[in-house]
N, CA and C atoms as a LAMMPS dump frame, in Angstrom:
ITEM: TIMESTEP
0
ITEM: NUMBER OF ATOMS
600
ITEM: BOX BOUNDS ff ff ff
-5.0000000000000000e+02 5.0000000000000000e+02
-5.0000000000000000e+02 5.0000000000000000e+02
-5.0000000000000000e+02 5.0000000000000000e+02
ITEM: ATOMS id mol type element x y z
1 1 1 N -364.461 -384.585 213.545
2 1 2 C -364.051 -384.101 212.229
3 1 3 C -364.804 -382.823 211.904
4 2 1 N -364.425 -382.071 211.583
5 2 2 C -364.738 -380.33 211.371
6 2 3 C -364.221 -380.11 209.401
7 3 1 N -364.943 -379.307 208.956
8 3 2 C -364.538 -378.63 207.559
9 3 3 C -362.905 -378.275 207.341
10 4 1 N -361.795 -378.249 208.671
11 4 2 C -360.903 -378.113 208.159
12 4 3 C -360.378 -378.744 207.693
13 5 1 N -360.693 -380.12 208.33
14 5 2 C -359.538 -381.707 208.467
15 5 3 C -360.184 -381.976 206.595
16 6 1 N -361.439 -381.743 206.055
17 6 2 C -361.701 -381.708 204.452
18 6 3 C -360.961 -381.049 203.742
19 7 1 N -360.9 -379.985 203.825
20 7 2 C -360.001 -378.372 203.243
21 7 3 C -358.558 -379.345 203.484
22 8 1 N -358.134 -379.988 204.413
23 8 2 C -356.423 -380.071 204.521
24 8 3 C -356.37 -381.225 203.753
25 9 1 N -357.706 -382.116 203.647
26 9 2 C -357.613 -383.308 202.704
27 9 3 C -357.482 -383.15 201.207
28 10 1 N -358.263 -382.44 200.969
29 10 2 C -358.658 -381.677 199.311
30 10 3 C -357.1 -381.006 199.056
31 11 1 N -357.018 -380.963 199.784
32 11 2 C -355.322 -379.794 199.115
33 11 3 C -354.537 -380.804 199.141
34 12 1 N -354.461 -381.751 199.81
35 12 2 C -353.082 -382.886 199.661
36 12 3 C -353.984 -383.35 198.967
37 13 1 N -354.908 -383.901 198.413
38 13 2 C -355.605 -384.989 197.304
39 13 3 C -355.37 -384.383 196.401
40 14 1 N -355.792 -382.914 195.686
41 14 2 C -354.947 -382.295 194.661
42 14 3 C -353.392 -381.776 194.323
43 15 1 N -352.713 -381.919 195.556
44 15 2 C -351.769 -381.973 195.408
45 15 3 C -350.518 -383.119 194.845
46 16 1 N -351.345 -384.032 194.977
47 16 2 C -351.191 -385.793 194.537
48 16 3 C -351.74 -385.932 193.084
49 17 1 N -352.792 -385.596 193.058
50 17 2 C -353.707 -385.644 191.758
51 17 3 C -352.205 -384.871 190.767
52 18 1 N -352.041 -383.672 191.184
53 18 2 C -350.931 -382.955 189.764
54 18 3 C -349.836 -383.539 189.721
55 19 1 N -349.49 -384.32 190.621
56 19 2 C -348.208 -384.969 190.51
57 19 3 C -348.153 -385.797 189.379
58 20 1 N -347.58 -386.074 188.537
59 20 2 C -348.075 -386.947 186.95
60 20 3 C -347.64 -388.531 187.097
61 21 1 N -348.478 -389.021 187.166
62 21 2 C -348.184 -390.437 187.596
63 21 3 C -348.865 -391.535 186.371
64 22 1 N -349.233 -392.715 186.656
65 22 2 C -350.201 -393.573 185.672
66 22 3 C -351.379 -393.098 185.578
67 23 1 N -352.393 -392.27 186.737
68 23 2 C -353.774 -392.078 186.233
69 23 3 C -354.456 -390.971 185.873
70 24 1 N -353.156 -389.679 185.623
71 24 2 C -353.041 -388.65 185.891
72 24 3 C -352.948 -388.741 183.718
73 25 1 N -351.614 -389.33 183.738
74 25 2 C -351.458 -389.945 182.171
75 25 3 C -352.413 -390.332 181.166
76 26 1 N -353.55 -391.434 181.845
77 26 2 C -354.214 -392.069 181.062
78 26 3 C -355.188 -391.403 181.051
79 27 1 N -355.857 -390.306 181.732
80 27 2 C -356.559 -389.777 181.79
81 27 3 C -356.51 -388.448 180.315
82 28 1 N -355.365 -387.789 180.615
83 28 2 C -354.918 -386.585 179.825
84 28 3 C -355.137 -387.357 177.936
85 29 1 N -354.51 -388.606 178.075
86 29 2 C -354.47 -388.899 176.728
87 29 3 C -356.128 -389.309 176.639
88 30 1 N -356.58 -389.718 177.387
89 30 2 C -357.835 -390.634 176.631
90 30 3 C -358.926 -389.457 176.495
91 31 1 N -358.858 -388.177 177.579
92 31 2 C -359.495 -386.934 176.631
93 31 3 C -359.235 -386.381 175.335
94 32 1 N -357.942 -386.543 175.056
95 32 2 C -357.087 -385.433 173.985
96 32 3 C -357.614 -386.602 173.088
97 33 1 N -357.452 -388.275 172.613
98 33 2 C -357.701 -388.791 172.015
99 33 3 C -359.224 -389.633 171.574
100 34 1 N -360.013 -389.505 172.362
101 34 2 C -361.362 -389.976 172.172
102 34 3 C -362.329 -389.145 172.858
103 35 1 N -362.426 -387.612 173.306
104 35 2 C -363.038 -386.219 173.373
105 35 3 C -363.516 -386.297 174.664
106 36 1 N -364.27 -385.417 174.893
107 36 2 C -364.762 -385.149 176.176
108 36 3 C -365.544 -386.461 176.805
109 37 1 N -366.318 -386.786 176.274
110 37 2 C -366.964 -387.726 176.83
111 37 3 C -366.272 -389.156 177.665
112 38 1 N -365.295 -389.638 176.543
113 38 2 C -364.351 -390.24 177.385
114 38 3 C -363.613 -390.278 178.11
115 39 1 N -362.732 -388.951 178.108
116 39 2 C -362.279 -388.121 179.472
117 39 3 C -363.012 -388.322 180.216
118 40 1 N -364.306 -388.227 180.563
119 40 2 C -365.241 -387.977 182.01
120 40 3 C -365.339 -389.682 182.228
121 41 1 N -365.537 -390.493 181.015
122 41 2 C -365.958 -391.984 181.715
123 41 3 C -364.483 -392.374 182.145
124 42 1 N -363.269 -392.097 181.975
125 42 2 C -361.914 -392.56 182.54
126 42 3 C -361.92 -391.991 183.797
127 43 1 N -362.307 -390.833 183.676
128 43 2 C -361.815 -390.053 185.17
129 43 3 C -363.28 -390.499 185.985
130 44 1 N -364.27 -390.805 185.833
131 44 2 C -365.255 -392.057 186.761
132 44 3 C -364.479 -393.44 187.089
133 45 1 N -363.768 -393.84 186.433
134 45 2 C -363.663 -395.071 187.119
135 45 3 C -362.251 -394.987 187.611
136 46 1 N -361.382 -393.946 187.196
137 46 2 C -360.232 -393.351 188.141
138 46 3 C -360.336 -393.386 189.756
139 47 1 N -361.52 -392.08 189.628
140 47 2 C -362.211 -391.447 190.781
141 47 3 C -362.712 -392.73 191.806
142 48 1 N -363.558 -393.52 191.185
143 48 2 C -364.63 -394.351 191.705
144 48 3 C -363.378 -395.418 192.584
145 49 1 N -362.296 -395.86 192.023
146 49 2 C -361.261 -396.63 192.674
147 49 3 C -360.357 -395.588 193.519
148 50 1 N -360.476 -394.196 193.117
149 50 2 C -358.959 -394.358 194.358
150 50 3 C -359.573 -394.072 195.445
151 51 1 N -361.812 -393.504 195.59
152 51 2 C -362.1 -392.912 196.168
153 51 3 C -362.21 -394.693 197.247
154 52 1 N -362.727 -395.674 196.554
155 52 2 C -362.177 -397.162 197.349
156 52 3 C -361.029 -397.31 198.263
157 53 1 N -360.097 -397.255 197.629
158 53 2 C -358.583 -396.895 198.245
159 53 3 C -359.027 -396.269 199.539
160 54 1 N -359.23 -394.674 199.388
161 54 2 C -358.993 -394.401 200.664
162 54 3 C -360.181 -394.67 201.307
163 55 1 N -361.219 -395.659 200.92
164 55 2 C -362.163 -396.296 201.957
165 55 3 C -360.919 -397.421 202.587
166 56 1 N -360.864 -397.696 202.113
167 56 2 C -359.976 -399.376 202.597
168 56 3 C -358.968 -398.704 203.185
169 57 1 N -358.32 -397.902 203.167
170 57 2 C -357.281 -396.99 204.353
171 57 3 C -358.058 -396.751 205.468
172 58 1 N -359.377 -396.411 205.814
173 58 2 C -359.61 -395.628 206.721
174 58 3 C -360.835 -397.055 207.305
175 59 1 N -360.679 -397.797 206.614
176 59 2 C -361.222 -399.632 207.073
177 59 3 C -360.03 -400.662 207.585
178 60 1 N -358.807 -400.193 207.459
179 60 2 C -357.574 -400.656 207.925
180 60 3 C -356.657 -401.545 207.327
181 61 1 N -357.21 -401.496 205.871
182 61 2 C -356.609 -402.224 205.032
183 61 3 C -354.879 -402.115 204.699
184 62 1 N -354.667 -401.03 204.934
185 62 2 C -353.311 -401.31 204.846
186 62 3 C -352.674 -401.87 206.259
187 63 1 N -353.08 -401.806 206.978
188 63 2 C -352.733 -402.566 208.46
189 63 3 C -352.707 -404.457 207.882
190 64 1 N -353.976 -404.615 207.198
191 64 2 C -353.399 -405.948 206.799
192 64 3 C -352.407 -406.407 205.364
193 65 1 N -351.933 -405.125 204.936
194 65 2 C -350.707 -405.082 203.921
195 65 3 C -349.695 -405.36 204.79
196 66 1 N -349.452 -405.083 206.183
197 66 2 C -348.471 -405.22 206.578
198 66 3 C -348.09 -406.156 207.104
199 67 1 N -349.691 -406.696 207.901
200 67 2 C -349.42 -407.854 208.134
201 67 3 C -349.256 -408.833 207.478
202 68 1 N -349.224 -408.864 206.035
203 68 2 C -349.612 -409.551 205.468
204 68 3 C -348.796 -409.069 203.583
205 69 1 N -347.759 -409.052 204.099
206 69 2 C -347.065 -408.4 202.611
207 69 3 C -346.753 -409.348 201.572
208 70 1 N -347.721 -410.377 201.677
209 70 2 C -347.335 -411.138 200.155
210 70 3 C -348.412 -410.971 199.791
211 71 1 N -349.931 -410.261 199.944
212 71 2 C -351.596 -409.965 199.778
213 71 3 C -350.638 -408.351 199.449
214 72 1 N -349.643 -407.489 199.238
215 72 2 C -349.59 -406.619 198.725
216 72 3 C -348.632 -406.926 197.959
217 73 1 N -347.698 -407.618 197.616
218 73 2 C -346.799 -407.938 196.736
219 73 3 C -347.279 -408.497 195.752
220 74 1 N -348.682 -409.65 195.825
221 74 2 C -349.445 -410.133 194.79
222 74 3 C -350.39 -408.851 193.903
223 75 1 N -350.589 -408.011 194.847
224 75 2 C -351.123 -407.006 194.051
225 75 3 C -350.748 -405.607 193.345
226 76 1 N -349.053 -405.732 193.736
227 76 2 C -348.19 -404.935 193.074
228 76 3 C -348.019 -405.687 192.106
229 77 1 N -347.59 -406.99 192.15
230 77 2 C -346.879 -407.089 190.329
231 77 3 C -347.874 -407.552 189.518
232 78 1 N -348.973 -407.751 189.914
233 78 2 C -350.596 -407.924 189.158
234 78 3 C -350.485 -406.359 188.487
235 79 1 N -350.187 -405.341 189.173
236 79 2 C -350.612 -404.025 188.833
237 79 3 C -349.586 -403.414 188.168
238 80 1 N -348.342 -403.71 188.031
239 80 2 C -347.153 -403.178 187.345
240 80 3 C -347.28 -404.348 186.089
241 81 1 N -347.945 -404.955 186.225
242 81 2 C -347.849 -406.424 184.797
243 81 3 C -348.699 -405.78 184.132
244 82 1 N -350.154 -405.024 184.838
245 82 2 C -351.08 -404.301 184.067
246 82 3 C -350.712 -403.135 183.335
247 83 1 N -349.822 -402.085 184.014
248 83 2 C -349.379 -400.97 183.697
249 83 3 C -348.394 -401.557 182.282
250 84 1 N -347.586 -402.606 182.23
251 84 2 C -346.699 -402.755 181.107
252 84 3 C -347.573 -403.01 180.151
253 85 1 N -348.69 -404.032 180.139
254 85 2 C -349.489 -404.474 179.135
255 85 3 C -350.094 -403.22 178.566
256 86 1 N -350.405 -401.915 179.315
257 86 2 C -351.115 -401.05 178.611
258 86 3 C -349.755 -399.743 177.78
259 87 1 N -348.716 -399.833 178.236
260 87 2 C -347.942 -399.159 177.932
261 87 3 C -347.504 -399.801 176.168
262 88 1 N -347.576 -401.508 176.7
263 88 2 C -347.263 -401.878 174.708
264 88 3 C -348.009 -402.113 174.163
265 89 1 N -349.642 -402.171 174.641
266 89 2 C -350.59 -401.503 173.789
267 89 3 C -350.807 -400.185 173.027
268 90 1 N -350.467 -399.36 174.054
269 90 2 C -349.784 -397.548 173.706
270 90 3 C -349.178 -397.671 172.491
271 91 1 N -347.891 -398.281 172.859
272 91 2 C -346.801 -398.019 171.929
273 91 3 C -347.376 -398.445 170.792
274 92 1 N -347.931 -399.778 170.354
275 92 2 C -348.522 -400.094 169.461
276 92 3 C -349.011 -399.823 168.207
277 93 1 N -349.77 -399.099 169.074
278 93 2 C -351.094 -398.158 168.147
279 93 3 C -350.439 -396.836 167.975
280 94 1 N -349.344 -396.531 168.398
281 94 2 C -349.318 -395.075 168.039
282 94 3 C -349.568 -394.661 166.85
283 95 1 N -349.426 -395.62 165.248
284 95 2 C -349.987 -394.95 164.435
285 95 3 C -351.262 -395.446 163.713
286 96 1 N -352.06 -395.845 164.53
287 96 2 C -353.522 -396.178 164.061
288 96 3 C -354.109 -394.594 164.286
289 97 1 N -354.982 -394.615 163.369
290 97 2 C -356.037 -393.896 163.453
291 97 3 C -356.475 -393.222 165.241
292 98 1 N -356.8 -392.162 165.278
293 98 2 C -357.676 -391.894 166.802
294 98 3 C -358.712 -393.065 167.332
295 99 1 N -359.494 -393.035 166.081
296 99 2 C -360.871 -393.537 166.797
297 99 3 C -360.314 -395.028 166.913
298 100 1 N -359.538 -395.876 166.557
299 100 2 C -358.799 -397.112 167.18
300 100 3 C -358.115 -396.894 168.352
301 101 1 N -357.701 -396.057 168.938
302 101 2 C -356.405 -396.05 169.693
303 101 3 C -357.135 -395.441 171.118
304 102 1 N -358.211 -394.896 171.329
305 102 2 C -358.944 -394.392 172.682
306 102 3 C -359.686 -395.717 172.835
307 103 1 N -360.195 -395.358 174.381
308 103 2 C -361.162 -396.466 174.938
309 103 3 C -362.239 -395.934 175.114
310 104 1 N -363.652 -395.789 174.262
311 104 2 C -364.33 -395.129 174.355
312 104 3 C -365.491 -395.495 175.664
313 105 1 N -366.42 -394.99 176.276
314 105 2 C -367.589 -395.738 176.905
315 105 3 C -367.255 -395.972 177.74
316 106 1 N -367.62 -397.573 177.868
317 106 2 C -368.036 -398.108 179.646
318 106 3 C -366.207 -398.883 179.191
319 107 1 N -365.884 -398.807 178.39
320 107 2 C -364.468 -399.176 178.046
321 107 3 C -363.476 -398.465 178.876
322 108 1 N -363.481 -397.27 178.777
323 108 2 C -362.673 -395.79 179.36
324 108 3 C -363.316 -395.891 180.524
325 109 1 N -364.353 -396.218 181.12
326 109 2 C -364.813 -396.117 182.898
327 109 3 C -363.797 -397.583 183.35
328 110 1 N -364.051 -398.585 182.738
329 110 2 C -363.069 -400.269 182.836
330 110 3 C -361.771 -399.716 182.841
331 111 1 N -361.531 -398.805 182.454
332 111 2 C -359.788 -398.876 182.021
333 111 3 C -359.158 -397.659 183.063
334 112 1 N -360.333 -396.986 183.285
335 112 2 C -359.89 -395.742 184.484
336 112 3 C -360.102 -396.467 185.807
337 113 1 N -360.617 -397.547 186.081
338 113 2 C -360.805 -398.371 186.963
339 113 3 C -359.459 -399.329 187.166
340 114 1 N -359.082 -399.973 186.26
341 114 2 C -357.994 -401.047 186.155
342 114 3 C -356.732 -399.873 186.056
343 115 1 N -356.457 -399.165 185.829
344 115 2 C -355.332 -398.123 185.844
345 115 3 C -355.415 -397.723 187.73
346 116 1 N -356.074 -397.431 188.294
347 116 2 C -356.014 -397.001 189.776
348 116 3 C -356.015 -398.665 190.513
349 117 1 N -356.343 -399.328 190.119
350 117 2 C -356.441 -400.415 190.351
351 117 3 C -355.284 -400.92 190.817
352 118 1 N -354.189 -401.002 190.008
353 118 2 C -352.877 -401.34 189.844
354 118 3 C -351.394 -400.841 190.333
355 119 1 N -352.343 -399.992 191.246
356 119 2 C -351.435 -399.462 192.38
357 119 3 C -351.736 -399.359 193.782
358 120 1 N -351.67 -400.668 194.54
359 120 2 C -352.04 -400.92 195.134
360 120 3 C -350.892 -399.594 196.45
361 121 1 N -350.169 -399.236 195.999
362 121 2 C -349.466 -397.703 196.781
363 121 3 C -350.136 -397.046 197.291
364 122 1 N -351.15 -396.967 196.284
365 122 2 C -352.295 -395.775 196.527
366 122 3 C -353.234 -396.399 198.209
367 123 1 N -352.942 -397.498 198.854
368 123 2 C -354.487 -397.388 199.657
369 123 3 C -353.222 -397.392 201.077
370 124 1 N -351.845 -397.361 201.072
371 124 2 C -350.776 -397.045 201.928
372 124 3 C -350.663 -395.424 201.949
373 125 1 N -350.248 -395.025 200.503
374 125 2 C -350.394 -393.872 200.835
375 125 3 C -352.213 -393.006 201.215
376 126 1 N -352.639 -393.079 201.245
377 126 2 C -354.314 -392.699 201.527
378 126 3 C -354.185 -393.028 202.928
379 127 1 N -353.25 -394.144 203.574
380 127 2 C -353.644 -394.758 204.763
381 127 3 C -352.974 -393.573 206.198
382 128 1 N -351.693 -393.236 205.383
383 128 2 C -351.005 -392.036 206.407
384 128 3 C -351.27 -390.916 206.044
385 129 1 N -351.92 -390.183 204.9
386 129 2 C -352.339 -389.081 204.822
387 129 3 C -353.386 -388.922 205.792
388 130 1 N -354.247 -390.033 205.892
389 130 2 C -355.424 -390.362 206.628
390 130 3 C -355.124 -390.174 207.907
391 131 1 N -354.456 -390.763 208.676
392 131 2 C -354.34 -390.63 209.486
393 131 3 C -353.243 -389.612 210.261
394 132 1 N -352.601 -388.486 210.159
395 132 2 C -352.1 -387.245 209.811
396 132 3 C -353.285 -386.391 209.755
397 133 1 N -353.852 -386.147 209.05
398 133 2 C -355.077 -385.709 208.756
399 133 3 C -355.957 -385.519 209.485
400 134 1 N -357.045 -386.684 209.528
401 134 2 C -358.398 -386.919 210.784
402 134 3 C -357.992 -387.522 211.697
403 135 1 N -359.049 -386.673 212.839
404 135 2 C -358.987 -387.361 214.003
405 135 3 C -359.249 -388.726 214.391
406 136 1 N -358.957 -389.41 215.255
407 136 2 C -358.988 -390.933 215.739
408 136 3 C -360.362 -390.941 215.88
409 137 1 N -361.027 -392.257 215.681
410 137 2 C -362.764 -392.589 216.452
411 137 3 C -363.49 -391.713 215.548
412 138 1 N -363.462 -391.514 213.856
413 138 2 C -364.791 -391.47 213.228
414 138 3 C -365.373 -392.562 212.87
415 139 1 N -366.77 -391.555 213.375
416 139 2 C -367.834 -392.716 212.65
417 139 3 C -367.986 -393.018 211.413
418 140 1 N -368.681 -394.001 211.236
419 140 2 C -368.748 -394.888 209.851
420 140 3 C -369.283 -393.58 208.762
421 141 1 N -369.976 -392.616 209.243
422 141 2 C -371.159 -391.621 208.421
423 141 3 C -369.645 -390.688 208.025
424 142 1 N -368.962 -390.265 209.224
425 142 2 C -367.718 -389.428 209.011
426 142 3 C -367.41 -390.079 207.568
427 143 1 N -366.406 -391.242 207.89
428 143 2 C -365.862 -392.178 206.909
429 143 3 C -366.541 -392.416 205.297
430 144 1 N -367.615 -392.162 205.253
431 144 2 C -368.488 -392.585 204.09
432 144 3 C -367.977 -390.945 203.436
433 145 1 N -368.655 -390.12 204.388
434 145 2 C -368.65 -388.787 203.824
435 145 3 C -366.967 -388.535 203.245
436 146 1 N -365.912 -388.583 203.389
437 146 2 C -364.764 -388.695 203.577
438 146 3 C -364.551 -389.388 202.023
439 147 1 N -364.66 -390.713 201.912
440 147 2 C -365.128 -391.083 200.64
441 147 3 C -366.216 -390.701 199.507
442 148 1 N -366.883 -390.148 199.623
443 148 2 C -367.824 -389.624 199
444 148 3 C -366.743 -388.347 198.47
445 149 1 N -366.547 -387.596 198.932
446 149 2 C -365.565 -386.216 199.243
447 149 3 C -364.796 -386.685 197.986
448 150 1 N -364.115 -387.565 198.398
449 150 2 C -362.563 -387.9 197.512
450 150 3 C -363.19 -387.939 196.012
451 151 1 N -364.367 -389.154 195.91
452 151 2 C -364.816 -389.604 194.719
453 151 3 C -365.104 -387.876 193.884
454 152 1 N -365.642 -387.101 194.99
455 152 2 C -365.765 -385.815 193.863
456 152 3 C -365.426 -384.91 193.552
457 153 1 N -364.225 -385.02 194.175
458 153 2 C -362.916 -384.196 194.079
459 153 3 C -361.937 -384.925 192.677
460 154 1 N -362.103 -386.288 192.962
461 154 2 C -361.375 -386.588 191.416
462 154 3 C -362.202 -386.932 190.149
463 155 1 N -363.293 -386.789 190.138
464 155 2 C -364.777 -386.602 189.531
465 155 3 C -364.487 -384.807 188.345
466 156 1 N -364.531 -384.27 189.87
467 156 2 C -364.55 -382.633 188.81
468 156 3 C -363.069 -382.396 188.798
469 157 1 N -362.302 -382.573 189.108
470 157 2 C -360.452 -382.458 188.084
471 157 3 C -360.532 -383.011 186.915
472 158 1 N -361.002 -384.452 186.721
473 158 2 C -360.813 -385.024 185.622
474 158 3 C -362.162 -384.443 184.192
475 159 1 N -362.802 -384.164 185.154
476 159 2 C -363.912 -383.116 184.235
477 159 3 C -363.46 -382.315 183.72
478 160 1 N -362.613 -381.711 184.24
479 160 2 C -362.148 -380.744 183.872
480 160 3 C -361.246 -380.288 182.65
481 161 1 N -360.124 -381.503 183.286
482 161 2 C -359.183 -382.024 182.182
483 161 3 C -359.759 -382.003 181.019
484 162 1 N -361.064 -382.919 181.21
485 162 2 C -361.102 -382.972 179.38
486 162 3 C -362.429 -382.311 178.839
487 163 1 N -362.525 -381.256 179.835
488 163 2 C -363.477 -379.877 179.234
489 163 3 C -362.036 -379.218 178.422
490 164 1 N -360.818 -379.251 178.815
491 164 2 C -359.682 -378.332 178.38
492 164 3 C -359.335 -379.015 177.418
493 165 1 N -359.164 -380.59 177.556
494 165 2 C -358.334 -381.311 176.558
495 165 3 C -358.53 -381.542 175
496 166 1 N -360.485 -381.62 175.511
497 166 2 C -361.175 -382.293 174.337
498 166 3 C -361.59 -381.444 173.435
499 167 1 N -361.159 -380.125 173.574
500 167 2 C -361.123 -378.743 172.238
501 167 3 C -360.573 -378.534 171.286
502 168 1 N -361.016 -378.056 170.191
503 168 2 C -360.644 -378.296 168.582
504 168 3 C -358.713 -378.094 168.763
505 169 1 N -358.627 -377.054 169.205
506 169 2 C -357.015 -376.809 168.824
507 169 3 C -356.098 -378.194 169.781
508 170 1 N -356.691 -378.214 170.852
509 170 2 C -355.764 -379.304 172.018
510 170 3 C -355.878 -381.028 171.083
511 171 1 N -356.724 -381.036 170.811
512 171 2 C -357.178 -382.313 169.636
513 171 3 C -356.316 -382.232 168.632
514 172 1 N -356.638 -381.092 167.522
515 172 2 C -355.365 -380.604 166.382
516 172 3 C -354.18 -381.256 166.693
517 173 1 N -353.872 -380.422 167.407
518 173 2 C -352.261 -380.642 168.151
519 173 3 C -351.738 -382.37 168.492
520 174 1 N -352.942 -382.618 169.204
521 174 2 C -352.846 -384.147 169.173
522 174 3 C -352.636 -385.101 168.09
523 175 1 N -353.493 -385.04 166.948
524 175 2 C -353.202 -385.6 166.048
525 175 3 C -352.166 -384.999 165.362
526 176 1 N -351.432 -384.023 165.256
527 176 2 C -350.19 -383.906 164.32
528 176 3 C -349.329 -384.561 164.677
529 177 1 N -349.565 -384.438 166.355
530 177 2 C -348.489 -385.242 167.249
531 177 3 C -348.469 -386.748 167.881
532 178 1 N -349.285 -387.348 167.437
533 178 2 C -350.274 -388.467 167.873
534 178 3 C -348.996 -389.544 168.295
535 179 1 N -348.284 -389.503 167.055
536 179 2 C -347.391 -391.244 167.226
537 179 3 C -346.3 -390.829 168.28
538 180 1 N -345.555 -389.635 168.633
539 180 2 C -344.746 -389.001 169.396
540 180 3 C -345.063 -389.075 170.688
541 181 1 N -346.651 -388.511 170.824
542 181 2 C -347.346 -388.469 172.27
543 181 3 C -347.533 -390.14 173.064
544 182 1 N -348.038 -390.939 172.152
545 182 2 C -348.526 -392.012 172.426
546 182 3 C -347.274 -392.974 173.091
547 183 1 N -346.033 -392.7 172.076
548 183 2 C -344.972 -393.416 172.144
549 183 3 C -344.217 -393.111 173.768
550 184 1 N -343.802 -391.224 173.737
551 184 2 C -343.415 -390.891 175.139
552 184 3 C -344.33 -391.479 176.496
553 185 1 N -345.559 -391.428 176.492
554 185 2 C -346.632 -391.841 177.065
555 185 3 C -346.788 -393.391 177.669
556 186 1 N -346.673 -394.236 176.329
557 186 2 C -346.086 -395.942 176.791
558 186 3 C -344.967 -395.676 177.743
559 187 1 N -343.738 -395.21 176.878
560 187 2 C -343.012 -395.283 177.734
561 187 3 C -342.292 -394.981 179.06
562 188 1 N -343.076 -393.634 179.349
563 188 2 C -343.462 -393.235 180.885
564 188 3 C -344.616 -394.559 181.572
565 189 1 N -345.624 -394.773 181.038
566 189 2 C -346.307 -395.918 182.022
567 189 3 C -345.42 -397.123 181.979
568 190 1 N -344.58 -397.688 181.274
569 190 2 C -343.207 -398.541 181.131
570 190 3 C -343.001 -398.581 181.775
571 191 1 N -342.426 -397.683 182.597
572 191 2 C -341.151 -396.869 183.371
573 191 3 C -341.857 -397.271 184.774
574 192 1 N -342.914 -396.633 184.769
575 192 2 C -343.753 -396.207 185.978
576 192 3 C -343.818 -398.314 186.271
577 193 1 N -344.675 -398.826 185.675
578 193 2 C -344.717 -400.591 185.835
579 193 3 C -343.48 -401.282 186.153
580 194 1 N -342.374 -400.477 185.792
581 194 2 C -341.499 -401.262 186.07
582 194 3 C -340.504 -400.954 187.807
583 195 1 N -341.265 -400.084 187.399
584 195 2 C -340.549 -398.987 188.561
585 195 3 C -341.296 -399.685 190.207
586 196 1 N -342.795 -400.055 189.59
587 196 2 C -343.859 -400.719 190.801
588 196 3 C -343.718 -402.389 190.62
589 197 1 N -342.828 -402.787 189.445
590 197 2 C -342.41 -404.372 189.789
591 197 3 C -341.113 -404.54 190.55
592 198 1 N -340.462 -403.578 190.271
593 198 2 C -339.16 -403.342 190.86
594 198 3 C -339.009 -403.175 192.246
595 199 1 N -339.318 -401.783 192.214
596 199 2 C -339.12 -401.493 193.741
597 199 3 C -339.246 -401.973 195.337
598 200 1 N -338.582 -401.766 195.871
599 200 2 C -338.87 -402.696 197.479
600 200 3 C -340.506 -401.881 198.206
């Protein structure tokens, strides 16, 4: 493994990262709605699970998804049951107050955790990027580093996010728009849960 096979990883990991999906979502709102600080503890426990994921890809875990597709079917509709429960929580609250409606703390690290959690897609897809990617026969130190990599690559995006998000005017905007955002928002992670209970 050489600095390129990283460089070709980092560009498809951010290239995945912008794609707007469930953790991409919960992330954007829980900066705009409970400020910077919570932005960074969501996007830690985002980071901290998908950087798992692609440990368990490159440990062969999806090799035993296959063998073994009712240990991934139990953990798809565990994870699309999760995604609905948080989507009619969303909807819910859209018109409570801010400081009700974010997950602040070690709350927002739990909930950026259980959001990556719940897509168990993520350690299949990690598993053929992976292997596409790096060469056959790394060592365990390769592999760690590899994970380490990922964790801080979605570490400083999501930093980022809500260095941008969690600013007076992006906030403003939020609350004028709060019950609108919250509502479209459920119902994209809806969509998305149903879409991961559904699908073959």
């Amino acid at each position: 493994m050489d600095w390129t096979h990283i460089l070709a990883f980092n560009l498809t990991l951010l290239a995945a990262m912008a794609a707007p999906g469930p953790a991409l979502l919960f992330a954007l709102r829980q900066s705009i709605a409970g400020g910077f600080a919570t932005g960074v503890a969501t996007g830690l426990g985002l980071g901290l699970v998908a950087a798992l994921w692609t440990g368990a890809a490159l440990l062969g875990l999806h090799i035993v998804f296959a063998l073994f597709p009712w240990a991934f079917l139990a953990m798809k509709v565990a994870g699309a049951l999760y995604l609905l429960w948080v989507a009619v929580q969303l909807w819910r609250s859209a018109h409570q107050p801010v400081a009700d409606s974010a997950n602040p703390g070690a709350r927002a690290f739990l909930g950026g955790m259980l959001v990556n959690l719940a897509n168990p897609k993520s350690v299949l897809f990690a598993g053929s990027v992976l292997v596409v990617i790096f060469p056959a026969g790394m060592s365990l130190g390769e592999k760690a580093f590899v994970v380490l990599n990922h964790f801080v690559v979605e570490v400083a995006v999501y930093t980022a996010f809500a260095a941008l998000l969690a600013t007076p005017p992006a906030r403003a905007g939020y609350l004028r728009l709060k019950p609108v955002i919250d509502r479209v928002a459920a119902a994209i992670l809806g969509a998305l849960g149903l879409r991961l209970l559904l699908g073959r």
